[in-house]
C-alpha positions as CSV (number, residue, x, y, z in Angstrom):
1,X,-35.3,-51.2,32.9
2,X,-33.0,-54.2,32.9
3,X,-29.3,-54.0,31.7
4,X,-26.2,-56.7,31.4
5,X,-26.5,-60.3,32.4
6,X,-29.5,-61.3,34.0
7,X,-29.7,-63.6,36.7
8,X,-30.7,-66.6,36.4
9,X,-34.4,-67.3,36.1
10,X,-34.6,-63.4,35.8
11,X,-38.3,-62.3,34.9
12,X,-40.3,-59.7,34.5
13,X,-44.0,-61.4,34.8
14,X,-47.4,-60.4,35.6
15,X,-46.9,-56.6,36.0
16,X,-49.4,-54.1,34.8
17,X,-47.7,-50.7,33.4
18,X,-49.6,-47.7,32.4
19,X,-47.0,-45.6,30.2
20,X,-48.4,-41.7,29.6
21,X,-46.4,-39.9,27.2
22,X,-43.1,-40.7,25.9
23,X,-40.6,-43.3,27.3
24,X,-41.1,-47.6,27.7
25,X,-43.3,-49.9,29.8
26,X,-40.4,-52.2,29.9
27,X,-36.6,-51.8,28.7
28,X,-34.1,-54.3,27.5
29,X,-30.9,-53.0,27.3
30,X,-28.1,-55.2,27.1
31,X,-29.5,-58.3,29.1
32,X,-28.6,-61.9,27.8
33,X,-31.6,-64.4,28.9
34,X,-34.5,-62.4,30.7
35,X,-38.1,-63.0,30.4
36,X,-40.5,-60.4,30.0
37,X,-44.0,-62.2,29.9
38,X,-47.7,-61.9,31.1
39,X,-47.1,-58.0,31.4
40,X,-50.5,-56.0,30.6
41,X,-49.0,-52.6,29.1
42,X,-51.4,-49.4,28.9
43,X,-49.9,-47.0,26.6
44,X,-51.7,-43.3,26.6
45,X,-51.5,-39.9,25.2
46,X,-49.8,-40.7,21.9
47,X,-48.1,-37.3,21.9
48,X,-44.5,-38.6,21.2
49,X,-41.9,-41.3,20.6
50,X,-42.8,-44.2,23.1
51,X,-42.8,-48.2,23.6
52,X,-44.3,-50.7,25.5
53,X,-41.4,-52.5,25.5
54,X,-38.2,-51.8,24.2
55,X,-35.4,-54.5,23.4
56,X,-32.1,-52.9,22.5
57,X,-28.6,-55.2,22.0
58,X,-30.6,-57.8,23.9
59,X,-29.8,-61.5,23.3
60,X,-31.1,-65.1,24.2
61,X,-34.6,-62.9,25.6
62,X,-37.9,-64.4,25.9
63,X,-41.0,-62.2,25.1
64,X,-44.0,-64.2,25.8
65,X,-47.5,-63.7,26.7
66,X,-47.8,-59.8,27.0
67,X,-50.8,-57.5,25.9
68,X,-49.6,-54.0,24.8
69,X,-52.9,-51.2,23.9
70,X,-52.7,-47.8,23.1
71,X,-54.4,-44.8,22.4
72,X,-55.5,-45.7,18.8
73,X,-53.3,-45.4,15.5
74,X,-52.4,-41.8,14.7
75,X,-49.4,-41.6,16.2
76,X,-47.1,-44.2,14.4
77,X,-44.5,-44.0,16.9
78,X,-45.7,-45.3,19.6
79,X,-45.2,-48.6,19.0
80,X,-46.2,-51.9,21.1
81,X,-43.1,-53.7,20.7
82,X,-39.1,-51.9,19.4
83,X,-36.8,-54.6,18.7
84,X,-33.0,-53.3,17.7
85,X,-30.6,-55.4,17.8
86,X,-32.5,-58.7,19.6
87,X,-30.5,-62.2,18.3
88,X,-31.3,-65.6,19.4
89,X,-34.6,-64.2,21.1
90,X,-38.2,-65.4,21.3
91,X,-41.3,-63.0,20.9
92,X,-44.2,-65.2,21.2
93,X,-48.1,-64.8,21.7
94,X,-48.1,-61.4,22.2
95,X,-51.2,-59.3,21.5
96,X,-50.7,-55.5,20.2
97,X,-53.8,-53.2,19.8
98,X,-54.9,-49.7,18.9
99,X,-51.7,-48.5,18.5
100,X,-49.1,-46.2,16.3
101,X,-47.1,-49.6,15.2
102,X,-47.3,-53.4,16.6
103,X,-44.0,-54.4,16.2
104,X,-41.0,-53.3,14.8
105,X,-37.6,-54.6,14.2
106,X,-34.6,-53.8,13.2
107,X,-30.8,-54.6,13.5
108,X,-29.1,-57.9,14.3
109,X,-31.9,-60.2,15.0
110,X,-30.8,-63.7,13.6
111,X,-31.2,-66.6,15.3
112,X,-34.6,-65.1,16.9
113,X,-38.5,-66.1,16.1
114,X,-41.3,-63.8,16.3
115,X,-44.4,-66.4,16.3
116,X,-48.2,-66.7,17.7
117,X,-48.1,-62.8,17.9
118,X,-51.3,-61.3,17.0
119,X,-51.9,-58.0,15.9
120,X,-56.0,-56.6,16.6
121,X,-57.1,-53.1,15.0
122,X,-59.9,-53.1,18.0
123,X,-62.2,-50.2,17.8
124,X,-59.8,-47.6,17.1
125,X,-57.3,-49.2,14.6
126,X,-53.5,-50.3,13.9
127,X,-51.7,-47.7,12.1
128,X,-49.2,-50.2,11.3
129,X,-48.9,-54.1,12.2
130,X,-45.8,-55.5,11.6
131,X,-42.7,-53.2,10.4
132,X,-39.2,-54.6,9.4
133,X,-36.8,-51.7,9.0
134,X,-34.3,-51.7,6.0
135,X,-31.3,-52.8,8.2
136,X,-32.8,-56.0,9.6
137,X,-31.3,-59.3,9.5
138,X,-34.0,-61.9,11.1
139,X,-34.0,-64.6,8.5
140,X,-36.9,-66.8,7.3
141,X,-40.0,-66.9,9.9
142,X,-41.9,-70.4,8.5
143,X,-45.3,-71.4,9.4
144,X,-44.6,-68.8,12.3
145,X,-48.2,-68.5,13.1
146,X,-48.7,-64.8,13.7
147,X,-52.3,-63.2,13.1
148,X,-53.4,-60.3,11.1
149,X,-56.8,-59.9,12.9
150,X,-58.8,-57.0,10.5
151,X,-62.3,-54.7,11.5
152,X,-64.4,-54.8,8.4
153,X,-66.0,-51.5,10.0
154,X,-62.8,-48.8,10.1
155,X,-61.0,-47.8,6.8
156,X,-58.7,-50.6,5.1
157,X,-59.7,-53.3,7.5
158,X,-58.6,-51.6,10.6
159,X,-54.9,-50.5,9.4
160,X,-54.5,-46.6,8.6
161,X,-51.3,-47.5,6.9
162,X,-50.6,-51.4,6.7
163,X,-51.1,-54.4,8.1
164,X,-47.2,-55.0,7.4
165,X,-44.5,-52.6,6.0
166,X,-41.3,-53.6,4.6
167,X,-38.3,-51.4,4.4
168,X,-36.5,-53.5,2.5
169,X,-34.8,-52.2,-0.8
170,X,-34.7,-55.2,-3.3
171,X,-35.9,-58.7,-3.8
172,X,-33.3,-59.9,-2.0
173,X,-34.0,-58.0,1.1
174,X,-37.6,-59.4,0.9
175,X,-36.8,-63.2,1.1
176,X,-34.1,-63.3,3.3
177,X,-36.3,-62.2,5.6
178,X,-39.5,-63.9,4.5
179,X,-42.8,-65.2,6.1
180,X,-44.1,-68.7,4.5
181,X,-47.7,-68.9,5.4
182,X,-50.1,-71.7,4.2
183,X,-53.0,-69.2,3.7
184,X,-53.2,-66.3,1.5
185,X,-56.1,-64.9,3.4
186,X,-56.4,-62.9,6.8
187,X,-55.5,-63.4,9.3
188,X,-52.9,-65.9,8.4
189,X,-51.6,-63.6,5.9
190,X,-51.8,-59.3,6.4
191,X,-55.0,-58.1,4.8
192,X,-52.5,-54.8,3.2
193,X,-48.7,-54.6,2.6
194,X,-46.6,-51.5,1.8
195,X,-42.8,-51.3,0.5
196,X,-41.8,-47.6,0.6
197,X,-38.3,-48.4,-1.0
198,X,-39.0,-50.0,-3.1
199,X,-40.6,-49.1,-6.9
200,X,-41.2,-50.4,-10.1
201,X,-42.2,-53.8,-9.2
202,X,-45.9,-54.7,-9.1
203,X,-47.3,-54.9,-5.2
204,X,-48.3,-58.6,-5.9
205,X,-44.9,-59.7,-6.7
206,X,-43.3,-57.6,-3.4
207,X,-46.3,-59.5,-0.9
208,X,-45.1,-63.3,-2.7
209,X,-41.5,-62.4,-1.8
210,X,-42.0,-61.0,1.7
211,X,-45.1,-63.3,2.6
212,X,-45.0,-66.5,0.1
213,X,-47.7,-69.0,0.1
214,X,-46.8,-72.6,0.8
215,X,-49.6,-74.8,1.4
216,X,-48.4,-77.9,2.9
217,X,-47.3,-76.0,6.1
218,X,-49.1,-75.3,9.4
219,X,-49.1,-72.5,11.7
220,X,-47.5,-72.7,14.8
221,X,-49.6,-72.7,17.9
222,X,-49.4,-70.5,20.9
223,X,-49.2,-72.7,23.7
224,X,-49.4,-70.6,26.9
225,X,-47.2,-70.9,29.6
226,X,-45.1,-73.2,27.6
227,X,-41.5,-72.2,29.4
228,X,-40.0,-75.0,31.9
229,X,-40.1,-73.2,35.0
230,X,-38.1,-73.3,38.2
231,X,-40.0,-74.3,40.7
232,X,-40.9,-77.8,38.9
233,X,-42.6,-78.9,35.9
234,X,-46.1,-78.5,34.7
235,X,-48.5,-80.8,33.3
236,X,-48.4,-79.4,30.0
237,X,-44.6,-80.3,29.9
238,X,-45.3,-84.0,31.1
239,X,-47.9,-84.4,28.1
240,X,-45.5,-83.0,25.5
241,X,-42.9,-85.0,26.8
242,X,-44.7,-88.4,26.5
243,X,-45.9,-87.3,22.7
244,X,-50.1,-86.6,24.2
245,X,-51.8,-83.1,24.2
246,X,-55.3,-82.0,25.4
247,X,-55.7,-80.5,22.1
248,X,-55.7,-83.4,18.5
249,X,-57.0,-80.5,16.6
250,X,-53.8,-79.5,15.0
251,X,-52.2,-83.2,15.2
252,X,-48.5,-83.9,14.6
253,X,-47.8,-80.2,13.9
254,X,-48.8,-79.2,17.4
255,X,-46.6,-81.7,18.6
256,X,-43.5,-81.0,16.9
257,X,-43.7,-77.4,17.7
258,X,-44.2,-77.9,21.6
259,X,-41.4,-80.9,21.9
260,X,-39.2,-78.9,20.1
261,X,-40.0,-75.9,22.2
262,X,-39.4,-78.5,25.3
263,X,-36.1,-79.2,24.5
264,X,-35.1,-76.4,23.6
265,X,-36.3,-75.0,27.2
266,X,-35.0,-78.2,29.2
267,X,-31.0,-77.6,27.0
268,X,-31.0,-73.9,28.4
269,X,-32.5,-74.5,31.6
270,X,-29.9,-73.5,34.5
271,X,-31.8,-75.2,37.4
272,X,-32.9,-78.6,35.7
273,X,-36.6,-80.1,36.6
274,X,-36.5,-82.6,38.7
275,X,-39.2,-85.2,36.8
276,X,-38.2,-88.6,35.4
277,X,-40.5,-88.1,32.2
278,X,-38.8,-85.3,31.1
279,X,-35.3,-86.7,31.9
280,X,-36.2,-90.0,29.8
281,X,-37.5,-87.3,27.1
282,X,-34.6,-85.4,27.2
283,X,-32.3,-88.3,26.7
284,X,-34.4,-89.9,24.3
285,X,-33.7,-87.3,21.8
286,X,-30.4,-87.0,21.8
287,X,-30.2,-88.0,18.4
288,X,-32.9,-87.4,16.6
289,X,-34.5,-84.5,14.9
290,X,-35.8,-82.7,17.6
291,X,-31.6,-82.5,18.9
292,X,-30.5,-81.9,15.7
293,X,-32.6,-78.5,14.5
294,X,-32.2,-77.5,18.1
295,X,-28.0,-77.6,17.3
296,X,-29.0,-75.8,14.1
297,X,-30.3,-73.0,15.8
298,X,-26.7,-72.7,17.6
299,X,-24.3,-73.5,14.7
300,X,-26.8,-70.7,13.0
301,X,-26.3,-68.2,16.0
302,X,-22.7,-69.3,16.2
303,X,-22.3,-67.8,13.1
304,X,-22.5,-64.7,13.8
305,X,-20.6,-64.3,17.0
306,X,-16.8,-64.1,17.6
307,X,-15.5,-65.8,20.5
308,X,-15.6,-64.0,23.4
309,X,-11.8,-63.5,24.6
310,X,-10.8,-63.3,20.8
311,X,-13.4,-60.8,19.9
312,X,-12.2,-58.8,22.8
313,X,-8.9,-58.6,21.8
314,X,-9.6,-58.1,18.7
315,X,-11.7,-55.1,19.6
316,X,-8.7,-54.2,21.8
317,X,-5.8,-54.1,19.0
318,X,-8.3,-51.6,17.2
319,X,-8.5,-48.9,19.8
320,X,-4.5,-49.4,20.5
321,X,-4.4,-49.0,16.5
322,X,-6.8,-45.6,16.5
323,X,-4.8,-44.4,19.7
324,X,-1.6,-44.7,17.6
325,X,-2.9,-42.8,14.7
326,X,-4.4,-40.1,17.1
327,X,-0.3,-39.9,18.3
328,X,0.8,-39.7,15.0
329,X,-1.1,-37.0,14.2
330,X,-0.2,-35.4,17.7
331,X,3.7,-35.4,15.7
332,X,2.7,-34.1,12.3
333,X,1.2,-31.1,13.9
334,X,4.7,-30.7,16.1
335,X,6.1,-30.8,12.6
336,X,3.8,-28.6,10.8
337,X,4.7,-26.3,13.5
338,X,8.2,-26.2,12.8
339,X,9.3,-28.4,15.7
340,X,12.5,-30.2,14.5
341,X,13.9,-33.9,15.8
342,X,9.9,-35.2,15.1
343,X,10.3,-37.1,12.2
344,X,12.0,-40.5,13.6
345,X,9.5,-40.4,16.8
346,X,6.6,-40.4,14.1
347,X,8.4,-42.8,12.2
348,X,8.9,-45.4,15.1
349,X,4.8,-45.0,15.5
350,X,4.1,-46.0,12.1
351,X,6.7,-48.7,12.8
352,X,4.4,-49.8,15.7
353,X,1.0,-49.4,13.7
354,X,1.9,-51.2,11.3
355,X,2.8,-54.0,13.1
356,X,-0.7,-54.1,15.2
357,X,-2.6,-54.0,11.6
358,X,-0.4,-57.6,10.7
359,X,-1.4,-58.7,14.3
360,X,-4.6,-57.6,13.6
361,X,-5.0,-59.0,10.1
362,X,-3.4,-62.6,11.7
363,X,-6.2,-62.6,14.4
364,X,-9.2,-62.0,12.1
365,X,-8.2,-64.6,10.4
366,X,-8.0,-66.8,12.4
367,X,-11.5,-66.0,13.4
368,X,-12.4,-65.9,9.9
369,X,-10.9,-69.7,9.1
370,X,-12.9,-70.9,12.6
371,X,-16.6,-69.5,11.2
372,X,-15.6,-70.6,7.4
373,X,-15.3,-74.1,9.7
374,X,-18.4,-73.5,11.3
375,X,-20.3,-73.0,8.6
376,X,-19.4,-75.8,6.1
377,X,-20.3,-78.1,9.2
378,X,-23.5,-76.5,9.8
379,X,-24.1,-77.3,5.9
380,X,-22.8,-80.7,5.9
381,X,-25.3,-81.3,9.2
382,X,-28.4,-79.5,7.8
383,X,-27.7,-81.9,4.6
384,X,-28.0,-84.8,6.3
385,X,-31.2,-84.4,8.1
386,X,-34.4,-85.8,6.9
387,X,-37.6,-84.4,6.0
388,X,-38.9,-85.4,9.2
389,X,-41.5,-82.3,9.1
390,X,-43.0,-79.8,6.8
391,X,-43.2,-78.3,10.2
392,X,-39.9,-76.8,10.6
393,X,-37.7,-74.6,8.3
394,X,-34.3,-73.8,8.8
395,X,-31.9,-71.6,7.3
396,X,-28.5,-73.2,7.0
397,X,-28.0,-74.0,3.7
398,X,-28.7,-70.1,2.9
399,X,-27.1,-68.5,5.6
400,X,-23.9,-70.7,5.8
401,X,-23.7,-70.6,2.2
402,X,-23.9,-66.5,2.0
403,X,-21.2,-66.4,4.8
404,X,-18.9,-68.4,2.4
405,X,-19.7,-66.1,-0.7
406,X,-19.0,-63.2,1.7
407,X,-15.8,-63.8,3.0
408,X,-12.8,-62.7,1.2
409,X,-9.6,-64.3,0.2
410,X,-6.9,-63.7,3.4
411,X,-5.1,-61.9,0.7
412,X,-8.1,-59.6,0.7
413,X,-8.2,-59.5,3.8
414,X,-5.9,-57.1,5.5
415,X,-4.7,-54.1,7.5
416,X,-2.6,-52.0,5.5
417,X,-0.7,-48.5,6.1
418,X,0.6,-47.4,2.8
419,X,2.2,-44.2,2.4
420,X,2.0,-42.7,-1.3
421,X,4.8,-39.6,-1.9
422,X,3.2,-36.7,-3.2
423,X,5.2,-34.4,-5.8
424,X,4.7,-31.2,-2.5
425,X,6.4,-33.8,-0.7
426,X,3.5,-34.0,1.3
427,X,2.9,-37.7,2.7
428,X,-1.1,-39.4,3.5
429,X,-1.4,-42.0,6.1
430,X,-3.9,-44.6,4.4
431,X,-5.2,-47.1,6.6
432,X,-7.2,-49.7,5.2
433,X,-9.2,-52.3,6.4
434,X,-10.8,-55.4,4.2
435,X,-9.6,-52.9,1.2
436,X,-11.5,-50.1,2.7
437,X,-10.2,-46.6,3.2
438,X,-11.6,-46.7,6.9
439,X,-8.7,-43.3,7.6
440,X,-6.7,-40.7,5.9
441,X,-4.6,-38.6,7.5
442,X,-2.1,-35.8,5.9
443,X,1.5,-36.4,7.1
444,X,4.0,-33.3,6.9
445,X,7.6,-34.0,5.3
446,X,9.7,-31.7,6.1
447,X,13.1,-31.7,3.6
C-alpha cells in the first residue's frame, strides 16, 4: 500500500501478487504521481470483497501494463481494477480476466484516460467488463481504444452480466461520460450493455449515448513501455520524437497518439532525459498542437481544483465556523438549564460566526471569480485550435461551459445566519450555505 506524495520516480513495477481472499494486490491511497505497471496480479477464492488494485483519492497516477486474473466471474466483487476518486490519472494497456468485474470507477476522475485496456472472458468468463458507478465524473473517453474481447463458447459471449454497465441515471449522465468508438462491433465496441437505473428508454438508444459510433476516428494504440524513464531514453522515444515508428500500419494516428504521450511525459518529467532529439522535440512544439491540447488537459484539471493555500483556508474557516456553532449550542443548553448571565456570551458567538460566514463567503469568491477566469480562457484557447486531428477529443467547450451555467450569482452565493423569532419565543440558528440549509439548531430565549 502506498499513501501521500510519492517520491519522485516512485514505482511499483514488475511484481507478481497472489491475493487469496479479501483485501488488494496493490493500494493507492492518497499518492499524487506513482506508477503501478508491469504487475502480474493472481486473485483467488472469490469468497468476498477484493481488488487487484485499488486507487482511492489518488491523483496524477499511472496504471500501465498490468495483468489482473481471477477465479472466474461469480463473484462480482472482486474486481481487477477499483478506481474512486483517481483525477488526472492514466490506466492504460491493462489486461483483466476471469473475474467478478474488470474495472470500475467511480468518484472524481476528470482529467484521467482509461485507454488500450482489454478486457478477456478466458475460459471461465467476465461477470462484468467495464462498470461506471452513478457518481462518476470522467468525461468523454474518444477513440480510447479499449477491447471488449468475447468467447463465442460461454453464455452471452463470455459476460455473465455485461460487457459494460452504466449506473448512470439519465441521458445526460450517459454522454458526459461517453465512449466514441469508430466500430459498432466487438471488440471495439462491448458485445452487451446494461443500465440498471435507468427505464423506459429503448437499450439501443442508452448503448448510442454511452458508446456512440463515429467513424472517422481511430483507436488509440497501446504502445508498451511508452513512459520516459529515468535512467535515459529509449529508442521508442527517439523514433516518436523525430515523427518515424517501426509500426506504418496505423499511420498518422499512431503518431499523434505517441508524440502527444511524449510530451506529455517529457513536461512532467522531474529528472529530464539527457538526449538532444528529444530536447529539439520538446522545443519544437512549443506552439503547436501537440503543446496546446497538452495545456488543455491542465486548464481542464485546473478546473476542478482550488488553490492549495486558499483551499486550505477555506477548509479552515469551515471547521472554526462548525466549532463555533458546537459552542453555541454548549450555551443554549446552559440556558435551557436555567443558568442565567448566558445570553450576551451566546450572543458575542453568533457575533463571531457571522462574521467567519462573510469571510467565508468573500474567499469563495474569490476562488469562484479565479475558475469563472479559468474557464472562459480555456474556451477562448480550445476555440482557437485547429482541426489538426480527428485523433484527439477534448472537453473544454462542454466542461468550461457547464462550470459557467453552474456557478451562481455572488448574491447567491453566501453564508448566512438568520435567526427567525418564533411566537414560543423560541429562536433557530439557520445556517446556510449557497442557499442550502446545511444546519439548524434550536436557540432557547429566555424572557
Amino acid at each position: 500500500e502506498e499513501t501521500g506524495i510519492a517520491f519522485a520516480d516512485a514505482e511499483i513495477r514488475s511484481n507478481t501478487v497472489t491475493l487469496a481472499g479479501k483485501g488488494f494486490g496493490f493500494r493507492l491511497r492518497g499518492v499524487n504521481g506513482l506508477e503501478a505497471s508491469s504487475n502480474d496480479i493472481y486473485m483467488e477464492q472469490a469468497v468476498q470483497t477484493a481488488a487487484g488494485i485499488r486507487v482511492n483519492g489518488a491523483t496524477n497516477c499511472t496504471i500501465r501494463e498490468n495483468y489482473v486474473v481471477g477465479p472466474g466471474p461469480d463473484n462480482l466483487f472482486f474486481v481487477g481494477l477499483d478506481v474512486l476518486d483517481g483525477s488526472s490519472s492514466v490506466f492504460d494497456c491493462n489486461t483483466f480476466t476471469e473475474l467478478g468485474t474488470g474495472a470500475e470507477f467511480e468518484g472524481s476522475c476528470m482529467g484521467s484516460t482509461v485507454s488500450t485496456n482489454v478486457f478477456e472472458p478466458g475460459t471461465l468468463g467476465l461477470g462484468r467488463g467495464l462498470v461506471y458507478r452513478n457518481s462518476l465524473n470522467i468525461g468523454v473517453q474518444s477513440h480510447a481504444g479499449n477491447l471488449w474481447e468475447v468467447n463465442m463458447e460461454l453464455p452471452n459471449e463470455g459476460y455473465e452480466v455485461a460487457a459494460a454497465v452504466s449506473f448512470g441515471s439519465g441521458l445526460d449522465d450517459l454522454t458526459d461520460n461517453s465512449y466514441p468508438v469508430h466500430d459498432e462491433d466487438p471488440p471495439i465496441r462491448p458485445s452487451s450493455f446494461t443500465f440498471p437505473n435507468i427505464g423506459g428508454i429503448p437499450l439501443q438508444t442508452l448503448i448510442n449515448f454511452w458508446f456512440p459510433v463515429d467513424p472517422e476516428g481511430e483507436a488509440g494504440i497501446c504502445i508498451p513501455g511508452g513512459v520516459v524513464e529515468p535512467g535515459g531514453p529509449k529508442d521508442i522515444h527517439r523514433q516518436v520524437a523525430r515523427g518515424e515508428l517501426q509500426d506504418s500500419l496505423y499511420g498518422e494516428a499512431l503518431l499523434w497518439v505517441a508524440q502527444l504521450q511524449l510530451y506529455r511525459q517529457l513536461s512532467k518529467a522531474i529528472e529530464w532525459p539527457s538526449d538532444e532529439i528529444q530536447d529539439s522535440f520538446y522545443l519544437a512544439n512549443a506552439n503547436t498542437a501537440i503543446s496546446q491540447y497538452y495545456l488543455l488537459e491542465k486548464a481542464k484539471e485546473a478546473l476542478f481544483h482550488y488553490d492549495s493555500l486558499q483551499g486550505a483556508t477555506l477548509n479552515g474557516w469551515e471547521a472554526q465556523l462548525q466549532e463555533l456553532i458546537g459552542y453555541i449550542l454548549e450555551k443554549d443548553s446552559l440556558i435551557a438549564a436555567g443558568t442565567l448571565g448566558m445570553e450576551a456570551s451566546r450572543d458575542s458567538l453568533l457575533g463571531e460566526a457571522s462574521t467567519l460566514c462573510i469571510s467565508l463567503d468573500s474567499l469563495e469568491n474569490v476562488l469562484l471569480q479565479s475558475q469563472l477566469a479559468l474557464a472562459q480562457q480555456a474556451i477562448t484557447d480550445n476555440a482557437s485550435l485547429t482541426d489538426t486531428a480527428v485523433y484527439q477529443s477534448n472537453e473544454i467547450n462542454r466542461v468550461g461551459q457547464a462550470l459557467l451555467e453552474r456557478r451562481l450569482s455572488p448574491e447567491e452565493n453566501r453564508h448566512t445566519i438568520q435567526l427567525p423569532h418564533l411566537p414560543e419565543g423560541l429562536y433557530f440558528l439557520k445556517v446556510y450555505r449557497n442557499e442550502t440549509l446545511i444546519s439548524l439548531h434550536k436557540l432557547v430565549v429566555l424572557n
